[in-house]
N, C-alpha and C positions, 0 to 999 in steps of 0.2 A: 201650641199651634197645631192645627189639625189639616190634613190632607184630605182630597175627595176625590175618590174613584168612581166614575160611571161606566158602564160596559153595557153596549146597547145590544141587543140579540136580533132576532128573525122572531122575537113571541116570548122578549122579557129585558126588563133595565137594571141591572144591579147598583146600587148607589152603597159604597163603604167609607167608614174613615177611618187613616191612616197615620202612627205618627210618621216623624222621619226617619224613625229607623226601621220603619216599614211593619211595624204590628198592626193588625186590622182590631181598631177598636167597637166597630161597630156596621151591621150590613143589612139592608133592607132589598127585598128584589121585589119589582113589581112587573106582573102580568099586563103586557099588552094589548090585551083580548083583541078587539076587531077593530081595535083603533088605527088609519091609516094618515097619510102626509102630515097634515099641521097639528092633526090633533097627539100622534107621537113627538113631537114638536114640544107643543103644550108640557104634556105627560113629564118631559124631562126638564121642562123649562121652571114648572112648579114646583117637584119633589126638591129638583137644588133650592130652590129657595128657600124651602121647608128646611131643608138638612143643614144651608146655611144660618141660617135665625139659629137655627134650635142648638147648636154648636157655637154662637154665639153667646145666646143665653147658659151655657154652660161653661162657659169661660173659658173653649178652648176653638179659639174661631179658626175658621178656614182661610188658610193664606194663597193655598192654589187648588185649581182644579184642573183633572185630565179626562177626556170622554175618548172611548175606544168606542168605535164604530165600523159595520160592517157591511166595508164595499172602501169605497179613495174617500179619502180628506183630504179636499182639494185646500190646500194650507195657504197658499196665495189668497183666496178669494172668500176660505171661511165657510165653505160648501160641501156636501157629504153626498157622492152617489150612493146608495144604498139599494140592490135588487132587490131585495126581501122586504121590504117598507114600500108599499105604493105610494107615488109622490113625492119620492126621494130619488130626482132623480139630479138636481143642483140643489137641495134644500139646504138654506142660509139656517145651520145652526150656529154659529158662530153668534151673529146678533139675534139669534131667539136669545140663547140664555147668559148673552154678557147683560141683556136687558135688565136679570135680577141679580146677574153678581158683580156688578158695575166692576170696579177696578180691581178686583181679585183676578189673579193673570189663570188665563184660560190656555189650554191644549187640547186641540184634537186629534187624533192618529187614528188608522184603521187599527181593526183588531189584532190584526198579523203582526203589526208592528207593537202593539201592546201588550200580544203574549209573550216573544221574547224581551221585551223589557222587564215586563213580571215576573218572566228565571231568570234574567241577571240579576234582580234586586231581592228575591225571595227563594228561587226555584234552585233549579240545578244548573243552571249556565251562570250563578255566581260565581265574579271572580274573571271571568272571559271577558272577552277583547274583540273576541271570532266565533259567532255562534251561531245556530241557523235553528227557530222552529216551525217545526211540520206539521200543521194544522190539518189535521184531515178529520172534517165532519160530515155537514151536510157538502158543503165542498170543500176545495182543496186552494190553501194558501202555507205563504212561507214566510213569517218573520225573519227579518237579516240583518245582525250588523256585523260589521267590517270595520276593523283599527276603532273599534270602541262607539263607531255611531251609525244609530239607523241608517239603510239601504232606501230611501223611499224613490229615488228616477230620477227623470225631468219631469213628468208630469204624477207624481204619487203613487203609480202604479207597479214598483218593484216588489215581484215577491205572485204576482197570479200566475204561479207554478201549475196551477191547474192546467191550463194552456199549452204547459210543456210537449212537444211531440217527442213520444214513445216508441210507436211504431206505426210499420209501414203496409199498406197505401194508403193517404188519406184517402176519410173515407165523408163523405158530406154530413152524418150524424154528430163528429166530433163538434161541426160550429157550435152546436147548442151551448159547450159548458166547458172543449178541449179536448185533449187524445187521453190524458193523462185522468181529468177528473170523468170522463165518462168510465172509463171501469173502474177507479179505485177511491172517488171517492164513499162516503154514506149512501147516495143520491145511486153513483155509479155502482154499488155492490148490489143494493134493490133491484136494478135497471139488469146486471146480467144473469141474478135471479127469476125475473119476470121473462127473460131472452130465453132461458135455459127451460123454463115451464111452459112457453109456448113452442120451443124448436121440439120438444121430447113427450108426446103425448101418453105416453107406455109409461112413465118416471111416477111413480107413486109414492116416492118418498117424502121424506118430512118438510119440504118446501113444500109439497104440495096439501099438505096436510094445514100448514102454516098458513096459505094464502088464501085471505080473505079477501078484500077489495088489491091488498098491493103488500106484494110482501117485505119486511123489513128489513135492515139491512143487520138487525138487532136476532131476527129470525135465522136470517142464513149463518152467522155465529152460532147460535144454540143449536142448528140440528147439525153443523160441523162435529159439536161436540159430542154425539148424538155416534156419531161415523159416517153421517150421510156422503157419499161420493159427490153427490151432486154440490153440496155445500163445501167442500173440503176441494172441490177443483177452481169456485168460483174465489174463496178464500188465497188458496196456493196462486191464483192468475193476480191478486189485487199485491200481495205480500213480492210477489217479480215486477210490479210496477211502482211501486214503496221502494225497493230496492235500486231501481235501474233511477229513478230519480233521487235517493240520496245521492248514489252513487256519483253521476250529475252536479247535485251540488258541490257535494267534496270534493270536484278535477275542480269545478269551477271559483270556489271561494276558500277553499284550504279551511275550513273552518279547526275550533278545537273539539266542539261538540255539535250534533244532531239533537235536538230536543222532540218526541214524537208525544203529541198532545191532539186535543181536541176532541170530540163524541165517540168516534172508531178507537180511540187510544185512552181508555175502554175495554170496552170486548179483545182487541186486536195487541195489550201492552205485552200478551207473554210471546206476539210472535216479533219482536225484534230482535231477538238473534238469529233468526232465520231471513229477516231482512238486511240483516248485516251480511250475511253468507251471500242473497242475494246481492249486495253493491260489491262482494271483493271481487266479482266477476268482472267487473263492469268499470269501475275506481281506477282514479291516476294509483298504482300502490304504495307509494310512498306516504302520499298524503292519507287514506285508507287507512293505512297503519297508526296516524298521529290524530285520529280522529274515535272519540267515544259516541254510542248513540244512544239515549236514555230518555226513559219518558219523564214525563212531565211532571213535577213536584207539586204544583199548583192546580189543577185537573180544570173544574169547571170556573177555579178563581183566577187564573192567569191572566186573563183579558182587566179583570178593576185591579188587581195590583201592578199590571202594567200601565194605566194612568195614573194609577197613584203617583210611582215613579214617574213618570212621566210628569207628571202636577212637579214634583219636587223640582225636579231638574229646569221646570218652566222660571222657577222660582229665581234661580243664579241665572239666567238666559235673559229675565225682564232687567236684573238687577245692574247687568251688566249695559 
């Protein structure tokens, strides 16, 4: 019997399958190209059909599936906001694709919540009860569970850490995205790149060299390593806001570990000791002390082995 993990992106769908003891037997990803609302709908609604047949025909069929999506699973109603998908802004995937896998028990979860489910079952939060991870890409979210099960709210939204306020005075730019994810996350490292090239006309270094239409946040990493100042202050500013929001977490949830994952973790995995340094400042110290921070074991697969598991666990949840 075979598992099916999907993990929806911002500009790609991975579909794998998994047994139950969580080996990836097999993984197809496909590009979204300009596709927007019904037709990403479509897009996923057919490839599972595809993957269920063909896994059928192979004699090892599909007993559950899990979809990690990004933005809320609205789990009452079967609904997925999703910002980066236009026309996702209540879209009913739920009956798009129980339409071709009729009574196979289906899961939906955001990605936050499916990347730490993926290092409990595969990663390095195996074994944990209490773990938190720290997605920082294009933006910033946090996978949570507490006494063994996801953190999702009252209304699915636990975990947009992004949002977190950092410091002080607000200022009316954070509405756009939060305090926390306007400098630090992917989005937000570009952004005080692009601040830092237009406040400094005279700066000729390697951001500037770098910047073509918009510079990356891929960019400000490599000419850090370079010794650029400018880069290396924008970097040291996002690693004090990494920090001051582990730290955060840790008073707030006691976890056993910090999981740091996502596109910056990446570029950014050798500087968690130096974000650790930054949260012992800031941390209840006790809990600080009972708490490990490590990156991610699963890197760009965390998000479809955390439906996998998620698909599994639907399994004894229907059956019950």
């Amino acid at each position: 019997m075979a598992l099916l993990g999907i993990d929806l992106g911002g500009t790609k769908v991975a579909f794998a399958l998994f047994d139950r003891e969580g080996n990836m037997k097999a993984k197809e990803v496909v590009a979204l190209d300009s596709r927007r609302g019904a037709d990403v709908g479509k897009l996923i609604a057919v490839t599972t059909a595809l993957k269920v047949s063909a896994a059928e025909n192979d004699g090892d069929p599909v007993e559950a599936t899990g979809i990690s999506v990004p933005g809320i699973s609205r789990r009452d109603r079967g609904t997925v906001w999703a910002p980066n998908i236009p026309g996702w802004d209540d879209y009913p995937l739920l009956k798009e694709v129980t339409t071709v896998t009729g009574q196979i028990p289906l899961v939906i979860e955001s990605d936050r919540s499916c990347y730490i489910s993926g290092e409990i079952w595969k990663g390095n939060a195996r074994g944990c009860h209490d773990a938190i991870y720290l997605a920082v890409g294009t933006g910033i979210g946090a996978g949570i569970i507490v006494n063994g099960e996801l953190l999702h709210g009252a209304h699915d939204i636990a975990g947009a850490i992004g949002w977190m306020g950092l410091s002080r005075p607000f200022r009316s730019k954070y509405t756009i995205c939060g305090n926390f994810e306007y400098f630090a996350s992917g989005e937000g490292i570009a952004r005080q790149a692009a601040e830092y090239l237009k406040r400094h006309d005279k700066y000729q270094g390697e951001l500037r060299k770098a910047s073509g239409k918009k510079v990356t946040s891929q960019e400000v990493f490599a000419a850090r390593e370079t010794g650029d100042i400018a880069a290396a202050s924008i970097i040291d500013l996002a690693v004090e806001y990494w920090g001051m929001a582990a730290a955060n977490l840790v008073s707030l949830f006691n976890p056993e570990k910090i999981i740091f994952g996502g596109g910056v973790f990446g570029p950014a995995v050798g500087l968690i000791p130096a974000i650790r340094q930054e949260a012992e400042k800031w941390a209840q110290p006790i809990s600080l002390k009972q708490v490990s921070f490590e990156p991610s074991a699963l890197d760009g697969d965390a998000g479809v082995y955390g439906a996998g598991f998620l698909a599994l666990k639907q399994i004894s949840q229907t059956k019950h």
